[in-house]
Every structure is written in C-alpha cells, then in structure tokens.
C-alpha positions as CSV (number, residue, x, y, z in Angstrom):
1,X,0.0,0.0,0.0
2,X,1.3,3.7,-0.5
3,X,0.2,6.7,0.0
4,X,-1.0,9.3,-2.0
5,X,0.9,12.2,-2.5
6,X,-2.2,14.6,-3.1
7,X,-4.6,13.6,0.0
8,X,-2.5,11.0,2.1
9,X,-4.8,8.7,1.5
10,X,-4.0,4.8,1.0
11,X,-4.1,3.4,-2.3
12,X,-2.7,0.5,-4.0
13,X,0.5,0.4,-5.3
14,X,-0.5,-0.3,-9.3
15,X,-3.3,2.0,-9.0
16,X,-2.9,5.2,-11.3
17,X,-5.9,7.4,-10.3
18,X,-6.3,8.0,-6.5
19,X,-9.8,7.1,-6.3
20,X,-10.5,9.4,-3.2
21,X,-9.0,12.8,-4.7
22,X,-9.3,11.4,-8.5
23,X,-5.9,12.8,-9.1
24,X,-2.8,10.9,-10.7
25,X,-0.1,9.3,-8.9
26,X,2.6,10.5,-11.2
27,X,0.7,14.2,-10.6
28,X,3.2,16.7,-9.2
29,X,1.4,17.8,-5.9
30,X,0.4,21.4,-5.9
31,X,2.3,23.8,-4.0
32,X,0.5,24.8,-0.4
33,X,-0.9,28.0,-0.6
34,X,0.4,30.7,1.1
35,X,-2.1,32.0,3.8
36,X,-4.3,34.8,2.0
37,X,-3.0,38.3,3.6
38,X,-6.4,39.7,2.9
39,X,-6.8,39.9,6.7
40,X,-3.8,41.9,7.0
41,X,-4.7,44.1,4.1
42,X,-7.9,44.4,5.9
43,X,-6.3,45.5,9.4
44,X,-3.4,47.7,8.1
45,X,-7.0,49.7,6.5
46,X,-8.4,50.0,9.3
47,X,-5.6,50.9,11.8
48,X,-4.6,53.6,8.6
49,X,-8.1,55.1,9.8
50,X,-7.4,55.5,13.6
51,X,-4.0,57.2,12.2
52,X,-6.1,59.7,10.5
53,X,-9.1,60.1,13.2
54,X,-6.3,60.8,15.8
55,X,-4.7,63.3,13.7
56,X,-7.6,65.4,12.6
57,X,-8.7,65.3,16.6
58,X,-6.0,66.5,17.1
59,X,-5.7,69.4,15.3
60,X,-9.4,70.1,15.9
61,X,-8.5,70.3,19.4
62,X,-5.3,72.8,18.4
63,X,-7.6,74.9,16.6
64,X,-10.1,75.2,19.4
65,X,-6.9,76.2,22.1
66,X,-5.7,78.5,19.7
67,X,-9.5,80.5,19.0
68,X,-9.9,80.0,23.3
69,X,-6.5,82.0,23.3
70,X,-7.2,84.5,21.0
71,X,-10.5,85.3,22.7
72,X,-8.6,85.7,25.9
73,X,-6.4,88.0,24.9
74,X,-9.4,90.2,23.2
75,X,-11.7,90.1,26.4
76,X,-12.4,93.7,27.2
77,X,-10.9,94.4,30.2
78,X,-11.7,97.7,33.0
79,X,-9.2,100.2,31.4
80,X,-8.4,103.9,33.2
81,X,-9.8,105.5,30.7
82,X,-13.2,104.6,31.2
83,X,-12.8,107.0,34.2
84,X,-12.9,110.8,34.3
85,X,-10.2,112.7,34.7
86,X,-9.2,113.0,38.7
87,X,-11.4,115.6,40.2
88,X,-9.6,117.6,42.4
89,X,-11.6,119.1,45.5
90,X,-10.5,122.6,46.8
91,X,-11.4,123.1,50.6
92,X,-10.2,126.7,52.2
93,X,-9.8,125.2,55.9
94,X,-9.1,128.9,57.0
95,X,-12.5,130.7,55.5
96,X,-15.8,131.0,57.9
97,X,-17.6,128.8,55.1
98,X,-15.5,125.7,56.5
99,X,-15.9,127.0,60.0
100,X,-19.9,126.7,59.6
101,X,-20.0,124.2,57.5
102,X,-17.4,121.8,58.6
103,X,-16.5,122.1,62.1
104,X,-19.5,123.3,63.1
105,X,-21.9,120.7,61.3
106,X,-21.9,116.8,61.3
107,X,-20.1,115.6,58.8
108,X,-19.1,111.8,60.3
109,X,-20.4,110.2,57.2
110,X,-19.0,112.1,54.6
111,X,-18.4,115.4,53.0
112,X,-17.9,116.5,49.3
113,X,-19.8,114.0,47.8
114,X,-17.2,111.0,49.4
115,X,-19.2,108.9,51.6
116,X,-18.0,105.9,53.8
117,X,-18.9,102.7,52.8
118,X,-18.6,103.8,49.0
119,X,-16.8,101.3,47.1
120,X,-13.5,101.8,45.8
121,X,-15.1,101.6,41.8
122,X,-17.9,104.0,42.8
123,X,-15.1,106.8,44.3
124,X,-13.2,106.3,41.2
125,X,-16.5,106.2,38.7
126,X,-17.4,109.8,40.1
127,X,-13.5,111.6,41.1
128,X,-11.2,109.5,38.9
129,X,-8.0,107.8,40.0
130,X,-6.4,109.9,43.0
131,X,-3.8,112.0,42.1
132,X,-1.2,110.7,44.7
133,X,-1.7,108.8,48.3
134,X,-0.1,109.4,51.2
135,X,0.8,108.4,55.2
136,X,-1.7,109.4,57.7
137,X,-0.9,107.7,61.1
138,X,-1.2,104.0,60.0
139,X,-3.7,104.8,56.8
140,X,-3.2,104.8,53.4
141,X,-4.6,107.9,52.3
142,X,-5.8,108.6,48.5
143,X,-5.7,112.2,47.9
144,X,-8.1,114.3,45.4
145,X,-7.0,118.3,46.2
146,X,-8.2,118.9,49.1
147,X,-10.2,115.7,50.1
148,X,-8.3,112.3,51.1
149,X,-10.7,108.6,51.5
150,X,-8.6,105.0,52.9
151,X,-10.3,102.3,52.1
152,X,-10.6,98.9,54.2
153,X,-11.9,95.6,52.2
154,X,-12.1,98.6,48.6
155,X,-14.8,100.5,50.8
156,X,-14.2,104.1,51.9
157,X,-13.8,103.7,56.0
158,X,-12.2,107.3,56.6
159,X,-13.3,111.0,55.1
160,X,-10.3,113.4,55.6
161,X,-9.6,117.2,55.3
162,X,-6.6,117.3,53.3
163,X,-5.2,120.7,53.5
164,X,-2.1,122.1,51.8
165,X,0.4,124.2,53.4
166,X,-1.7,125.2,56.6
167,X,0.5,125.9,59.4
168,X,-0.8,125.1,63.6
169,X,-0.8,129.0,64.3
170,X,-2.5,129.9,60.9
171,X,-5.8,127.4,61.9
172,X,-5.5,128.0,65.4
173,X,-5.9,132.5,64.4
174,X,-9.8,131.1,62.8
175,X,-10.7,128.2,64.6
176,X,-9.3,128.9,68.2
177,X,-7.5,126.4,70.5
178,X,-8.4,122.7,70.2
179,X,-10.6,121.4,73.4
180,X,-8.3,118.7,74.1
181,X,-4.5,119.1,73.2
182,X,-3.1,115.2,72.4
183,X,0.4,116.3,71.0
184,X,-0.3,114.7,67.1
185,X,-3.9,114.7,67.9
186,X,-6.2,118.1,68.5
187,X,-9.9,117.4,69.0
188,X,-12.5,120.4,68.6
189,X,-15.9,119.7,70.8
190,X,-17.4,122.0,72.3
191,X,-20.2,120.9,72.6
192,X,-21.0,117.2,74.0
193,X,-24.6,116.4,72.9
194,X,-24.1,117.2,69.1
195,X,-23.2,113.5,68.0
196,X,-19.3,114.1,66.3
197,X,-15.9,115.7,67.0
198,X,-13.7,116.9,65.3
199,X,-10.2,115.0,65.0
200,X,-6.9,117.4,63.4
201,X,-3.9,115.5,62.6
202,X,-1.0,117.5,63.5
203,X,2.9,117.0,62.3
204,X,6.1,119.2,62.1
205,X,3.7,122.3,62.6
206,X,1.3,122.0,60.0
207,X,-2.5,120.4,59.6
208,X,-2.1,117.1,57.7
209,X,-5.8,116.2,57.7
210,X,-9.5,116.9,59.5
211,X,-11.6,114.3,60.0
212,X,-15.2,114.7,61.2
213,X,-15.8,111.7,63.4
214,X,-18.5,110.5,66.0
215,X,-18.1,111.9,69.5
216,X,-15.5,110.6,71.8
C-alpha cells in the first residue's frame, strides 16, 4: 500500500488514479498556498483610519486652544480711561464757610460727595483715580486736592480734610485752641450732645488732615 501524494490517502501500489481525490499518482502535488494576507490588508485599512481620526482630533482640538487664546487675549478688560479725569476738591480750611460748614456741622459720614462705605469703583467712577496717596498715622490715604478717603476691604472707611500748606498757628488764628491738646492729635468739641468731634492731625507744625468723626 502507498500513499497518496495529493490527499495522504492509502491506495494500491498499481493504481494510477487516486480514487479518493481522482488525481494521478505520477501528478506533481500542488504547492501549499500561502495563507491569503487579505486579513492583513484588511487591518493595516483600518488601523490607517485611527492614524487619520487621531490626527484630525487632534488638530481640531489645536484649533479650538488656539480661538480659546485669541479670545482671551481680546476680552475687554476695566481700562483707566473709562474713568474721568481726577477731580480735584479745593477746601479753604481757614474761611468761615469751612468753620460753619465743617467744624460746626456733622459731617461723620462724609463730605464733598465722598461717603464711607462707597466702594472703591464708585469713588473712582465719580472723582477718577487719586492724584497721589499718602501716610496718615497707619492709613493709606488717597488724595483728590483737598479731600483724602482710605479704604478697608475697597470701601471708603475714613473721610479726611486734606489741607495744603496750613501751618498750627494759621488754623488755630480762625478756629481757636483745640478742646483737648493730644500732641499729634487736636480734638474740637465743644459741645457734648451734638453727636461728632472733630479729629486734626497735627505733624512738624502743620495740619495734615480733619476728620469729622463721631463723638468721643
């Protein structure tokens, strides 16, 4: 018995014709096929695909930084010159109209159209920027002329008469004596039931500010 060299399967050693495969003996057996790379053509398509979907994702993505960037940088944004120009108040602490109006009258919650409790953006909306700020005791003063506001938390906690140039002797000739003497500190209050004193910062023998504040 042999073999045959087509199917493997056993025939008899005379017989020409295999008969399970029908094919000759003396046949040269066919090649095996090489395994079909249609599978492969198949996967390289499809991974050729995710190549390009990643790509164009991320450019997309790129694209959408780059506008977010650019819109950024265009944002309108609070400039100074949305605000007036700085107002500058003029206050003659030595006339009778300051006396009566100043000294005289309560003023503890503002004066001049600067209020406490105004916001730092509603100061600056109606006077401008200040035109310079300045030391008084431990306060950070903003100065507009003649009027000065600190703020504490961008809200206007102090109202000051800001004078320029006024020397101790020159307020003391229209105003008289303080009431009570406190070296850097004069207070004016003469009278006790009227609801606010009057507080006059005092250094190197000049009036640095006037504040209207409630009674001590």
């Amino acid at each position: 018995m042999q073999q045959c060299q087509h199917c493997g399967a056993p025939i008899e050693q005379y017989t020409r014709i295999c008969p399970h495969c029908g094919r000759s003996r003396f046949e040269p057996p066919t090649p095996p096929k090489k395994p079909s790379s249609c599978l492969f053509k198949i996967l390289a398509f499809f991974i050729t695909l995710l190549i390009i979907a990643v790509i164009v994702s991320i450019g997309f993505l790129a694209m959408r930084f780059m506008n977010t960037d650019i819109n950024f940088d265009f944002t309108p944004k609070k400039s100074d010159k949305a605000l007036p120009h700085t107002k500058l108040q003029h206050v003659n602490v030595l006339s009778p109209e300051f006396s009566a109006q100043y000294m005289n009258v309560n003023r503890i919650e503002g004066y001049k159209g600067f209020n406490h409790n105004q916001t730092r953006d509603q100061i600056e909306q109606q006077f401008g920027k200040a035109e310079k700020t300045f030391k008084v005791d431990d306060l950070k003063v903003h100065q507009y002329g003649d009027i000065g506001v600190s703020y504490s938390n961008d809200r206007v906690n102090h109202v000051l008469v800001t004078p320029n140039n006024v020397s101790n002797h020159a307020f003391i000739a229209v105003h008289n004596r303080p009431d009570a003497d406190r070296g850097h500190y004069w207070y004016y209050d003469k009278n006790n039931q009227n609801g606010y004193t009057i507080k006059v910062y005092v250094k190197d023998g000049h009036i640095i500010a006037i504040e209207n504040i409630p009674q001590i």
